[in-house]
C-alpha positions in Angstrom: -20.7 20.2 5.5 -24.2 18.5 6.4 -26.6 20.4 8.9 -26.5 18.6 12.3 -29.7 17.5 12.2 -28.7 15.4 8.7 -25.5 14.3 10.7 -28.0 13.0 13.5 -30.3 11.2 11.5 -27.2 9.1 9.5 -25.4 8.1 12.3 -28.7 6.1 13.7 -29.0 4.6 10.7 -28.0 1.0 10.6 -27.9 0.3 6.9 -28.2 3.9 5.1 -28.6 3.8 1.3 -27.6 7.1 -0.4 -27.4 7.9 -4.3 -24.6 6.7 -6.2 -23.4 9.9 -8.1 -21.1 7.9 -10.3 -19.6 4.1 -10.5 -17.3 3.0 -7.9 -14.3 0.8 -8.7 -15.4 -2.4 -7.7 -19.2 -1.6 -8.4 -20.3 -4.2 -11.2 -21.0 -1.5 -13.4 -17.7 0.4 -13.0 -16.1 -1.5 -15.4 -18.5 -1.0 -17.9 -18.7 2.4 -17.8 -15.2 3.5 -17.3 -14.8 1.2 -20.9 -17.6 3.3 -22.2 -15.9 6.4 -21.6 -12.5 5.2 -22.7 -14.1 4.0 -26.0 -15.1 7.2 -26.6 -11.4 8.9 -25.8 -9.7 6.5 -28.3 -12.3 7.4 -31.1 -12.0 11.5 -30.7 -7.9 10.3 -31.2 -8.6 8.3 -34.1 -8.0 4.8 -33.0 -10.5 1.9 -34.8 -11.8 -0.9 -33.4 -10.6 -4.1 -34.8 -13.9 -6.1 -35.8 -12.7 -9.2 -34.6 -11.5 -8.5 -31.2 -13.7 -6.7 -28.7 -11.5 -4.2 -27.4 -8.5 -4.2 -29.6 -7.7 -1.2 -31.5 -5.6 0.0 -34.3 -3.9 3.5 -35.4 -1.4 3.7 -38.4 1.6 1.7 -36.9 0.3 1.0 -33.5 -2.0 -1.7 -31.8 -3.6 -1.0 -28.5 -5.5 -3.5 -26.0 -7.4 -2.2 -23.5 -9.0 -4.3 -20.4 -11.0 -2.3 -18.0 -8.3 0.4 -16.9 -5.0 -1.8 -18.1 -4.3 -0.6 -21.5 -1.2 -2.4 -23.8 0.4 -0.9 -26.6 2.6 -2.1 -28.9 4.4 -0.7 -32.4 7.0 2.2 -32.9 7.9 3.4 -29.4 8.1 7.4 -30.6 4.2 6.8 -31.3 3.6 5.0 -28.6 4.3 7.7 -25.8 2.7 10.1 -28.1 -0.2 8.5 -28.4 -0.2 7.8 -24.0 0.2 11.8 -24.0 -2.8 12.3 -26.1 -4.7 9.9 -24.0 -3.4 11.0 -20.5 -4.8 14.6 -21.6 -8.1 13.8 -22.5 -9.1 11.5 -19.9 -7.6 14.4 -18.0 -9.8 17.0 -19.4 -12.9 15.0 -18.9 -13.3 14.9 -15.3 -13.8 11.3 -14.7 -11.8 11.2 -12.0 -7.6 9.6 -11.4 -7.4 6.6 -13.6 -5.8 8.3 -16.0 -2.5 8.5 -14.0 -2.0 4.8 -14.5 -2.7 4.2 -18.3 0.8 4.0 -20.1 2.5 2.2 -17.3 2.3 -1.7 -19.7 4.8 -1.0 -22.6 5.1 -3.6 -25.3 8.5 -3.0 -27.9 8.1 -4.8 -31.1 11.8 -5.3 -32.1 12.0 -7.8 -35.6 11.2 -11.4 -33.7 11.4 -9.5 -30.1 9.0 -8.4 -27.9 9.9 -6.5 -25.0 7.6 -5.8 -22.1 8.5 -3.3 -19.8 6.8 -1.2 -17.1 9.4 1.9 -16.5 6.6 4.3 -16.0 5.0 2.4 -13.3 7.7 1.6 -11.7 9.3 5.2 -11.3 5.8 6.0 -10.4 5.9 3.1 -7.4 9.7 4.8 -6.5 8.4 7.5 -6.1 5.6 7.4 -3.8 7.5 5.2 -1.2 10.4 8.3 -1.7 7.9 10.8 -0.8 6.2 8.7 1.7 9.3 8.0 3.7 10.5 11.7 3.1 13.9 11.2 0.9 14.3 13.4 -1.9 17.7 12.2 -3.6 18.1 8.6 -5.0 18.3 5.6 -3.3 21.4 3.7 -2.1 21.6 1.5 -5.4 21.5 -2.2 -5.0 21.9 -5.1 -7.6 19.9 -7.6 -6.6 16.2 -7.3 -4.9 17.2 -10.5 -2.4 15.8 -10.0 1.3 16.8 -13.4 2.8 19.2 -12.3 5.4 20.0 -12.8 9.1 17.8 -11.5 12.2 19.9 -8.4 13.9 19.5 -6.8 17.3 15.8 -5.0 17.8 13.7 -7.3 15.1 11.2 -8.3 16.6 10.0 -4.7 17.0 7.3 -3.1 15.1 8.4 -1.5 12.0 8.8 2.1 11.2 6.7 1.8 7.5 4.4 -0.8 9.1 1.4 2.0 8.3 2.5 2.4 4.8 3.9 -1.3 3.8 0.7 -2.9 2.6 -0.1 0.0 -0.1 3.6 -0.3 -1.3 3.7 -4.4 -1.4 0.7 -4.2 -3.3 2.0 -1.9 -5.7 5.1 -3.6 -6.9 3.0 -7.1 -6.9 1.3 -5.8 -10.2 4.8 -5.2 -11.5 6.5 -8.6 -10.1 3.2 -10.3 -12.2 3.2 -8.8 -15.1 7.0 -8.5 -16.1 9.2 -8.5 -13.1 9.8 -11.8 -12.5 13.1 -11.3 -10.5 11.5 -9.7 -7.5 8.5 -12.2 -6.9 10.7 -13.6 -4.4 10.8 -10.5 -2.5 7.3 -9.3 -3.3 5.8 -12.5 -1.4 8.0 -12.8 1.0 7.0 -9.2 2.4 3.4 -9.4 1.3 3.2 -12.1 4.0 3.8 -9.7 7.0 1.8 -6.4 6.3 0.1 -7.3 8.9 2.8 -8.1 11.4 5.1 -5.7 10.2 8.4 -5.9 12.1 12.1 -3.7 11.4 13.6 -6.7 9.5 10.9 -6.1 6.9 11.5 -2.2 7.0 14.8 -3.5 5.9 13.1 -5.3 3.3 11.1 -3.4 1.3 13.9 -0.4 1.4 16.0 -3.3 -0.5 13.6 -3.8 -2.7 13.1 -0.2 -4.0 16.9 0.5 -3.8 16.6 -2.0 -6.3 13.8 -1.1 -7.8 14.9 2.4 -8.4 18.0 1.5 -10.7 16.6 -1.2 -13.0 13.2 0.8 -13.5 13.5 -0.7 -17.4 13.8 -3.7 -16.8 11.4 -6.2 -18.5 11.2 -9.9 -20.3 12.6 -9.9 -23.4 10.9 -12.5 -25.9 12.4 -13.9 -29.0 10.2 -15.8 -31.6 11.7 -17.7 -34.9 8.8 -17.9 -37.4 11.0 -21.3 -38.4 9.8 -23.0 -34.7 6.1 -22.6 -35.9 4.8 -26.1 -35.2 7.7 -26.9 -33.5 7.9 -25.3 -30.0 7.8 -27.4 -26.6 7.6 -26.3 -23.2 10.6 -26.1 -20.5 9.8 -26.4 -17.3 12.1 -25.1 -14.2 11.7 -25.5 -10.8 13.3 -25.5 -7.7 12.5 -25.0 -3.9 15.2 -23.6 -1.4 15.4 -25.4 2.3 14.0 -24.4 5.3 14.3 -20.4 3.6 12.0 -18.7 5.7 13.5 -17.5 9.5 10.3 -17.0 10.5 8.1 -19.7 9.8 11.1 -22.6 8.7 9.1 -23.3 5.6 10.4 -24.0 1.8 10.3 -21.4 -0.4 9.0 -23.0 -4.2 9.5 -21.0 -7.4 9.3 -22.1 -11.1 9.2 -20.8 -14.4 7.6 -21.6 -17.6 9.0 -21.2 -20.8 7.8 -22.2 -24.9 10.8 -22.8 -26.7 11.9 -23.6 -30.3 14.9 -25.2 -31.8 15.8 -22.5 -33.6 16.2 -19.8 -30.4 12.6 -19.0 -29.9 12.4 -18.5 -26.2 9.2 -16.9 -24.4 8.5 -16.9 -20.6 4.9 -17.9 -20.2 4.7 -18.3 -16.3 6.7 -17.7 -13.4 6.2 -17.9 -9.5 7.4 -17.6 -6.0 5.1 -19.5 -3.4 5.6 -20.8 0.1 5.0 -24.0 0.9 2.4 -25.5 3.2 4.6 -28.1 5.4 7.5 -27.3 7.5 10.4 -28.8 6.2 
C-alpha cells in the first residue's frame, strides 16, 4: 500500500511517468527480452542454434522454432512433450512471470510424408477456462459440428448472460481457428463480431462452440507431401459465399480455402478464411 500523501500526489498527475521494473508485453523491447531469456532456457537444456536460421533450434531428433512467445516443435512426439516439460519447468523456476503456461500449445507430428499440426493443449486449456468461468465442472453436452447459424427464439434480443466474459473467450479460440482449426472460423467470426453487443443468441453460440470444441480437442490439418510432386505442384483454389447468412445484418458470408497440390496425392492447406461481406445482398 502507498502512504496517502503518495496516493494524493498521483492522482493530480495528468501524465505520470513511473519506472518500468521489467518489459511489458506490447513494450518494444518485450519481445526482445523475453527471446533473450528463452535463448538462454533452451541452451541450459541443450538445444543448438541452427547457424542459418535465427531462431531455429535443434536437439538429437527434434527441431524447435521459436517466435517471440510461439514456440513449434516437430520430430518424435515422446520427446517432444518431454522436452515442453523441461521447458515449462525452467521458465517456471525463473520467475519471469506466466508465459510459460502457453509454450507447448503448437504441436507439429512428422509422420513419413505427413505433417500434422495440432493444438490439443491449447485447446483443453481454452475448455477449460470458459468451464470454470461459467461454473460447470463435468463435460460439456458433446456436439459434432461447431455451426451457429440458427433461427432467432423468444428473449434474443436481450443482453447475454457471458456478455462480460465473451470477448476474452472469442479471442482465445481465434488463435486456434488461424493456426489449425479451420472448421470453426465460421463460428469464431461470426461471434467475434458481437462482443460488444452481446445478446442470448450468441450465449447460445459460443456454448456450441466449446461443446464442440471440447470433444475434437485433437483435431488438426493433416498435410501430405510426395517427394515425386517436387516441381510439379499447383494451387487449388475453393471458394464459396452463402446468401443473405447473417440474421442480423442480411450480409453474405465469404469463405475460401487454399491448397498446393501434386499429382501424385500431395495435398497441403496453405490458407483458409471466413469473412463477411461489405454489401447487403
Amino acid at each position: 500500500m502507498w502512504p496517502d500523501y503518495l496516493v494524493v500526489i498521483w492522482s493530480r498527475m495528468k501524465d505520470p511517468v513511473v519506472r518500468l521494473v521489467r518489459a511489458l508485453y506490447g513494450h518494444p523491447r518485450a519481445g526482445f527480452d523475453f527471446f533473450k531469456h528463452l535463448d538462454w532456457v533452451l541452451t541450459q537444456l541443450n538445444w543448438e542454434r541452427a547457424e542459418s536460421f535465427f531462431s531455429l533450434y535443434w536437439k538429437e531428433t527434434e527441431a524447435l522454432g521459436a517466435y517471440v512467445d510461439d514456440l513449434e516443435q516437430g520430430g518424435d512426439e515422446a520427446n517432444v512433450h518431454r522436452n515442453w516439460d523441461e521447458i515449462h519447468q525452467l521458465l517456471k523456476l525463473s520467475g519471469r512471470g506466466p508465459l510459460y503456461k502457453f509454450i507447448g500449445t503448437f504441436n507439429v507430428r512428422l509422420n513419413d510424408s505427413a505433417v500434422v499440426v495440432h493444438m490439443k493443449d491449447y485447446a483443453q486449456l481454452l475448455v477449460a477456462r470458459f468451464k470454470q468461468d461459467i461454473g460447470v465442472k463435468g463435460p460439456l453436452r458433446r456436439l459434432d459440428v461447431p455451426g451457429v447459424k440458427e433461427g432467432f427464439q423468444a428473449g434474443d434480443d436481450e443482453p447475454g448472460e457471458y456478455a462480460k466474459i465473451a470477448s476474452t473467450h472469442v479471442a482465445g479460440t481465434l488463435y486456434l481457428a488461424r493456426a489449425c482449426r479451420p472448421e470453426i472460423s465460421f463460428t469464431v467470426g461470426w461471434l467475434g463480431r458481437y462482443v460488444k453487443k452481446w445478446l442470448k443468441c450468441h450465449d447460445r453460440g459460443l456454448m456450441r462452440m466449446f461443446q464442440y470444441l471440447e470433444h475434437t480437442t485433437d483435431f488438426g490439418l493433416f498435410q501430405y507431401y510426395d517427394p515425386r510432386d517436387k516441381g510439379l505442384l499447383y494451387f487449388s483454389l475453393y471458394c464459396d459465399s452463402d446468401h443473405g447468412g447473417d440474421k442480423t445484418t442480411k450480409k453474405s458470408t465469404s469463405g475460401w480455402l487454399l491448397f498446393a497440390e501434386g499429382p501424385h496425392g500431395t495435398r497441403v492447406l496453405l490458407d483458409w478464411g471466413s469473412k463477411l461481406q461489405g454489401g447487403v445482398c
